[in-house]
Structures are given as structure tokens and as C-alpha cells.
C-alpha positions as CSV (number, residue, x, y, z in Angstrom):
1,X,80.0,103.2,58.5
2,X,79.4,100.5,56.2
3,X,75.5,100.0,56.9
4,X,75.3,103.6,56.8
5,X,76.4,103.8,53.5
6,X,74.0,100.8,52.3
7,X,71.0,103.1,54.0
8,X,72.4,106.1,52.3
9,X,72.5,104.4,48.9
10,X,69.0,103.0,49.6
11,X,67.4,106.8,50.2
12,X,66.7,105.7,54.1
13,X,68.1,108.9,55.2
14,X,67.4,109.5,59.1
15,X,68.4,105.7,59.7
16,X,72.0,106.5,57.7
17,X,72.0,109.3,59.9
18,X,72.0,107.3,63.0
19,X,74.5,105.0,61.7
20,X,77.1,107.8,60.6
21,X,76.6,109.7,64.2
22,X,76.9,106.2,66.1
23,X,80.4,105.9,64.1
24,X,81.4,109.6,65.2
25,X,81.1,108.9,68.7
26,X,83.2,106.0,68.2
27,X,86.0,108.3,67.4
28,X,89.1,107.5,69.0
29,X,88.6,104.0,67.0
30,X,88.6,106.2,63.6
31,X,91.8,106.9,61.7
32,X,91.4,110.7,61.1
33,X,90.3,109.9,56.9
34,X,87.5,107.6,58.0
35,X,86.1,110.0,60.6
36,X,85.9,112.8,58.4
37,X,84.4,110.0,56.0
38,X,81.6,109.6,58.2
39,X,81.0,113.3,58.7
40,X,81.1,113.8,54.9
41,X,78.3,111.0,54.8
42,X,76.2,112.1,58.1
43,X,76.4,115.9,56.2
44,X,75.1,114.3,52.5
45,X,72.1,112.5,54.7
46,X,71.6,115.6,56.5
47,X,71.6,117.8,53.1
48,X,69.1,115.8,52.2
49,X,66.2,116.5,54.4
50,X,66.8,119.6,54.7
51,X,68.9,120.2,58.2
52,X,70.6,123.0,57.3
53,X,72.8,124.1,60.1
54,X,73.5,120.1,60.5
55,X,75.1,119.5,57.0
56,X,77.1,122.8,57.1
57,X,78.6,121.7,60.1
58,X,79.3,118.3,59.2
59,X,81.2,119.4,55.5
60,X,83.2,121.9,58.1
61,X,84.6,118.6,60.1
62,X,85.6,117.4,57.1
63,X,88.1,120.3,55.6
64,X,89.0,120.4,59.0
65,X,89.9,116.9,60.1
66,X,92.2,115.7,56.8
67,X,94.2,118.5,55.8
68,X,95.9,115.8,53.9
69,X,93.6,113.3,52.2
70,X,94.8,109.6,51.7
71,X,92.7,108.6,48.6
72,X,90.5,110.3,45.5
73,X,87.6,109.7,47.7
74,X,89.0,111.2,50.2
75,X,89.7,114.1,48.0
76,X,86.6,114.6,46.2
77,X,84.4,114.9,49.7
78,X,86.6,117.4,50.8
79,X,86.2,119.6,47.1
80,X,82.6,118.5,47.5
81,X,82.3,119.5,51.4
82,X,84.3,123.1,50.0
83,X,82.4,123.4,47.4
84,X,79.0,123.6,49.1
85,X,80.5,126.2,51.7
86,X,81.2,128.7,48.8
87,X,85.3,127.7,48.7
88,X,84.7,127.2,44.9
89,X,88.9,127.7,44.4
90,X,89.5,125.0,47.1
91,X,87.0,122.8,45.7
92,X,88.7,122.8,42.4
93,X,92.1,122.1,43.4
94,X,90.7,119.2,45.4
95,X,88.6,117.7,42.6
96,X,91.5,117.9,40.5
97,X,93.7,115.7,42.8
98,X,90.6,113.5,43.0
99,X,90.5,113.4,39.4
100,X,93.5,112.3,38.4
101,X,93.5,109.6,41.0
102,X,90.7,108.5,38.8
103,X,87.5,109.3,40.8
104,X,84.8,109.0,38.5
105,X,82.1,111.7,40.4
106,X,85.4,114.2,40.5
107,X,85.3,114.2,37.0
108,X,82.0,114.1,36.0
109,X,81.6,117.3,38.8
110,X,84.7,119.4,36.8
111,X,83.0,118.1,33.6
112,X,80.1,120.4,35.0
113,X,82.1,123.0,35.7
114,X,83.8,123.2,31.8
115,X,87.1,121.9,33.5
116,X,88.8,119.0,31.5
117,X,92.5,118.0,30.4
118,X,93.0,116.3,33.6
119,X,96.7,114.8,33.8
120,X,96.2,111.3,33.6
121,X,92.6,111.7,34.5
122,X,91.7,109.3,31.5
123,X,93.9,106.7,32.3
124,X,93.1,107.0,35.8
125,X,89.2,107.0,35.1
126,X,89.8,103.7,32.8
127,X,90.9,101.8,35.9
128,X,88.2,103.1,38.1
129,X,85.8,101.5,35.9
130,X,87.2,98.3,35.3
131,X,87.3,98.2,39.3
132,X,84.0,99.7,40.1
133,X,82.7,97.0,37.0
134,X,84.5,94.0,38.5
135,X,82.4,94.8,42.1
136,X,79.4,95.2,40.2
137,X,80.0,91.8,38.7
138,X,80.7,90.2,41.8
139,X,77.7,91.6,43.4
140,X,75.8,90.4,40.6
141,X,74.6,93.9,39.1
142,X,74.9,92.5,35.8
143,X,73.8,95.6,33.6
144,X,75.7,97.9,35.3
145,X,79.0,96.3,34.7
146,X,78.6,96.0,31.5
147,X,78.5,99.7,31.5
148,X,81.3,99.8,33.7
149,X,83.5,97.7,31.3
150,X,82.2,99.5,27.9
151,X,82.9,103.0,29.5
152,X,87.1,101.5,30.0
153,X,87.0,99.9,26.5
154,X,85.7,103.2,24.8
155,X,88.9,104.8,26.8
156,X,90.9,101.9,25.0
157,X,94.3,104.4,24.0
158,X,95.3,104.5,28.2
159,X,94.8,100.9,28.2
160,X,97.3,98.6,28.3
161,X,96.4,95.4,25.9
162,X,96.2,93.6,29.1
163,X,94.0,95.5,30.6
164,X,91.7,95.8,27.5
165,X,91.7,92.3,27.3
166,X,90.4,91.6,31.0
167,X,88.0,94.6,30.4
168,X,86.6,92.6,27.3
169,X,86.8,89.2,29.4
170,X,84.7,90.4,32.2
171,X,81.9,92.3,30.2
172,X,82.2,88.9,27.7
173,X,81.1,87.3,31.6
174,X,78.2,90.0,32.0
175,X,77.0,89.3,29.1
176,X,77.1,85.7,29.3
177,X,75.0,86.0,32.5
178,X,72.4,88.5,31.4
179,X,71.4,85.7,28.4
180,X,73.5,87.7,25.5
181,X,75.0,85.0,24.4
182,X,76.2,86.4,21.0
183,X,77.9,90.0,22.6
184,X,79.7,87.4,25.4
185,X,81.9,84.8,22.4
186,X,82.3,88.2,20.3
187,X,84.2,90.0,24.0
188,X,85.7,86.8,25.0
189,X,87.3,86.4,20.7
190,X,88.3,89.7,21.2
191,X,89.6,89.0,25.1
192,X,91.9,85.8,23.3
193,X,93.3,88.1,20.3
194,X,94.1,91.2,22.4
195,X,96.9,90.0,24.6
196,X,99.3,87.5,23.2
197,X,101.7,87.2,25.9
198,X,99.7,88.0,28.8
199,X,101.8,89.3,31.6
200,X,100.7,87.6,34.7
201,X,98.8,84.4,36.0
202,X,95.5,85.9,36.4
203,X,95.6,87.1,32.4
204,X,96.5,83.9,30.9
205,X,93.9,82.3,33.3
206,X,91.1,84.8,32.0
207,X,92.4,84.4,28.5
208,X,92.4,80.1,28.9
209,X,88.8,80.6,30.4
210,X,87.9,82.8,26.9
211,X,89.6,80.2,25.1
212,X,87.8,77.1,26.6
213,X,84.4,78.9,25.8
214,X,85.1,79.5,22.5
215,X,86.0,75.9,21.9
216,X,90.0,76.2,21.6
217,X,90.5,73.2,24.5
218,X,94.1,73.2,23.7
219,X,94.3,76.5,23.7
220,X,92.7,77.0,26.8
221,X,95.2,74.2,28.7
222,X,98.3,75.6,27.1
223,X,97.3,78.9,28.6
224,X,96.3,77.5,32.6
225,X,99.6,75.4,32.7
226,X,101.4,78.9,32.1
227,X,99.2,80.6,34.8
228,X,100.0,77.3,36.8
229,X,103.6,77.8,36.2
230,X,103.8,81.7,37.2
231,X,101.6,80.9,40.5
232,X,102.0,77.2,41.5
233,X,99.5,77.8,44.0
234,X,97.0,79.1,41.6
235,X,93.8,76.4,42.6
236,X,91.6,78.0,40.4
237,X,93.8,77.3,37.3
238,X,93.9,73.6,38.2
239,X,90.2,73.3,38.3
240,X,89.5,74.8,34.9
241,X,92.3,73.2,33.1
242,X,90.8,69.6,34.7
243,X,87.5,70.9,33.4
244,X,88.9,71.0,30.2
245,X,90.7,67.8,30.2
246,X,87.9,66.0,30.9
247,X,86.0,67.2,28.3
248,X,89.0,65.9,25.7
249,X,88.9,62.2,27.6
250,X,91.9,62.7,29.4
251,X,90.1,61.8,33.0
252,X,93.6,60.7,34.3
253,X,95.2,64.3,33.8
254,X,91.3,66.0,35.1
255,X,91.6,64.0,38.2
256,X,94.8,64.7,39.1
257,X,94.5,68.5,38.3
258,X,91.0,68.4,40.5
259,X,92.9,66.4,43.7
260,X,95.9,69.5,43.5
261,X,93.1,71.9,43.3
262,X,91.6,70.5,46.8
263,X,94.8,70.3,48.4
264,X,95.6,74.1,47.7
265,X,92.0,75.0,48.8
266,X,92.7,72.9,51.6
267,X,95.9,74.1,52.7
268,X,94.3,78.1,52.2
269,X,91.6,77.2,54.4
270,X,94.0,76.2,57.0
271,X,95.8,79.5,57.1
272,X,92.7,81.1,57.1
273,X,91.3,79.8,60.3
């Protein structure tokens, strides 16, 4: 499934094909979602160079096989797959579910169509963004999340200040790593004034990191001792706040915030195994 995506993506057609049917015909190992999935891919693939009968069949698995769709995906390859077979009222309804579940591609397609006003599509479409720009990050398509992360800032009203402020945080990081270094202090200022009592661990530790880079050191320790103290096991937080005392001479307080840090890692890597 997964490698047949990845060929998909790539525009290597027949061999996606190969790798969708060889998941078919692993069936009784597919939760019913995942199989019609896999048609809904093998029928895209098939679309595409021009099989006909092939794609019409596969789009007809996939009405068929999940009559009750777990996920927007899920949902939007089925309006898709109805769509394409002339169901245009189907298609609809299923796009809108998809929609306001936040699938990006469901709303862009109603966009198309002249549909809008969405229930909670815009809220819904912010957090698809910051997700799809946080696995663009990660993956290390740089420009892309930036666009990710601008598309959720510019629907800033559904945001919470949280949210806005981890959107700014993360594009601030994109743009650190594509060499804009006066776009990354100007997101990660705007990360630090957005969100003054962060709700969770993983806030204050993006807003300390914002902090540190901006040169407020105190700042930036005050905030990973209060990620610290809402997720004791929080390793990550220990490292940076070391970092940070080391950099203010306190090499006492870095080394003893680095050893903690290795024992957590330690003691994850041991459950892990």
C-alpha cells in the first residue's frame, strides 16, 4: 500500500499498479477501509493510462466495500470514486462529510463545484494544514511547509492562540532551515507573544525553544522547567534547557539536565525493544 502510494506520487503508474493489486489479493489481511483504499488507488493509476473498464471497476469496489467510511480520506475517495461514475448527488454529500473533517482535496473539489459554507470546514481545514505542514517538515520539504503553515495562519479566526502560536513556531523552523533568517526571529517573536499561558508541555517547550533563539535565556528556562513540570518524562525539555544553561555558565545545572535527559532516553529505548 505504502510503496504504492510513493509510485503513485512519483507518476510510475503500471509499477503502483502492481503494488495496489498485490495488496488486494492480500485481502483477508485488509480492514474493509484499507481495501477499498487500495482499490480507490489501483482505479486513480488505472485512470491514468487510460484502462477504462479497469478504473470503473475499481471506483465501484470502493462505494461498495465501505458503506460507512472511517476518516475524511476515506470519505473523499468514495465522493471522488461516485463522482467519476456520474453519482454527482452522492459525490456531494460525501465530499461534504470529507470536508468538514477537514480534507483539504474535498474542499478545494466543492470549491470547484461553487459549493462553500462548510460547517466547520475552516477550522477543520486549519488543522489539516498544520498537520500536513508538520510531515512536510519532518520530511524535510522545507518550502512546502511553509505554505502549509501560512495557509493555517491566514485561517487565524478558527485558531486557537495555541495553535497559532505552534503554526508560527514551526514555519519560524522552515524558515530557519531554508536560510531566511529574518522571516524565522520575526515567526518565532510572534510564536513567544501569541500564547501566554500555553496549555500543555509541548507549547511551552516550542515557545522556550522561540525564546532561546531570540536571546531571552531566562525566558526560555522558565518556560522548559514548566514543560518539565507538566511531563516529567519530557527528555527533550531537559536537553534544551541544559543547552541553555550552559550558554549562561551554569555547567553544573547543564550537566545535570543533560545526564536526566539520557536516562529518560535510556529508559524509552528499553520499552521500545
Amino acid at each position: 500500500m505504502s510503496r504504492g502510494e510513493i509510485k503513485l506520487r512519483a507518476g510510475q503508474h503500471k509499477e503502483a499498479i502492481k503494488d495496489f493489486t498485490r495488496a488486494i489479493e492480500l485481502e483477508p489481511k485488509l480492514a474493509p477501509a484499507d481495501l477499498a483504499t487500495a482499490y480507490f488507488n489501483r482505479g486513480s493509476a488505472r485512470r491514468i493510462t487510460g484502462d477504462s473498464a479497469g478504473w470503473r471497476a475499481d471506483f465501484l469496489n470502493v462505494i461498495e466495500l465501505d458503506p460507512t467510511p472511517r476518516d475524511a480520506a476515506a470519505y473523499c475517495h468514495r465522493g471522488i470514486a461516485k463522482d467519476a461514475l456520474g453519482n454527482s448527488t452522492g459525490a456531494t454529500e460525501d465530499l461534504k462529510t470529507a470536508a468538514a473533517l477537514g480534507d483539504i482535496t474535498a474542499i478545494k473539489l466543492l470549491d470547484n463545484k461553487g459549493i462553500s459554507n462548510i460547517p466547520n470546514a475552516d477550522a477543520a481545514e486549519a488543522k489539516s494544514f498544520l498537520s500536513r505542514g508538520e510531515n512536510n517538515l519532518r520530511s524535510g520539504h522545507h518550502k512546502e511547509a511553509i505554505a502549509d503553515f501560512t495557509r493555517a495562519i491566514e485561517l487565524e479566526p478558527v485558531l486557537s492562540k495555541t495553535d497559532l502560536s505552534t503554526a508560527y513556531f514551526n514555519r519560524g523552523n522552515a524558515r530557519r532551515l531554508t536560510g531566511d533568517n529574518k522571516g524565522f526571529i520575526e515567526d518565532f517573536k510572534k510564536a513567544v507573544n501569541l500564547d501566554p499561558t500555553p496549555r500543555d508541555a509541548m507549547a511551552y517547550f516550542y515557545r522556550g525553544s522561540a525564546k532561546s533563539v531570540i536571546g531571552d535565556r531566562r525566558g526560555a528556562i522558565a518556560d522548559y522547567t514548566r514543560a518539565i513540570e507538566l511531563d516529567p518524562g519530557y527528555s527533550a525539555a531537559y536537553t534544551r534547557r541544559g543547552k541553555v544553561k550552559e550558554l549562561l555558565g551554569n555547567k553544573k545545572g547543564a550537566q545535570e539536565d543533560f545526564k536526566k535527559a539520557a536516562k529518560l532516553d535510556a529508559k524509552s529505548s528499553k520499552k521500545n525493544v
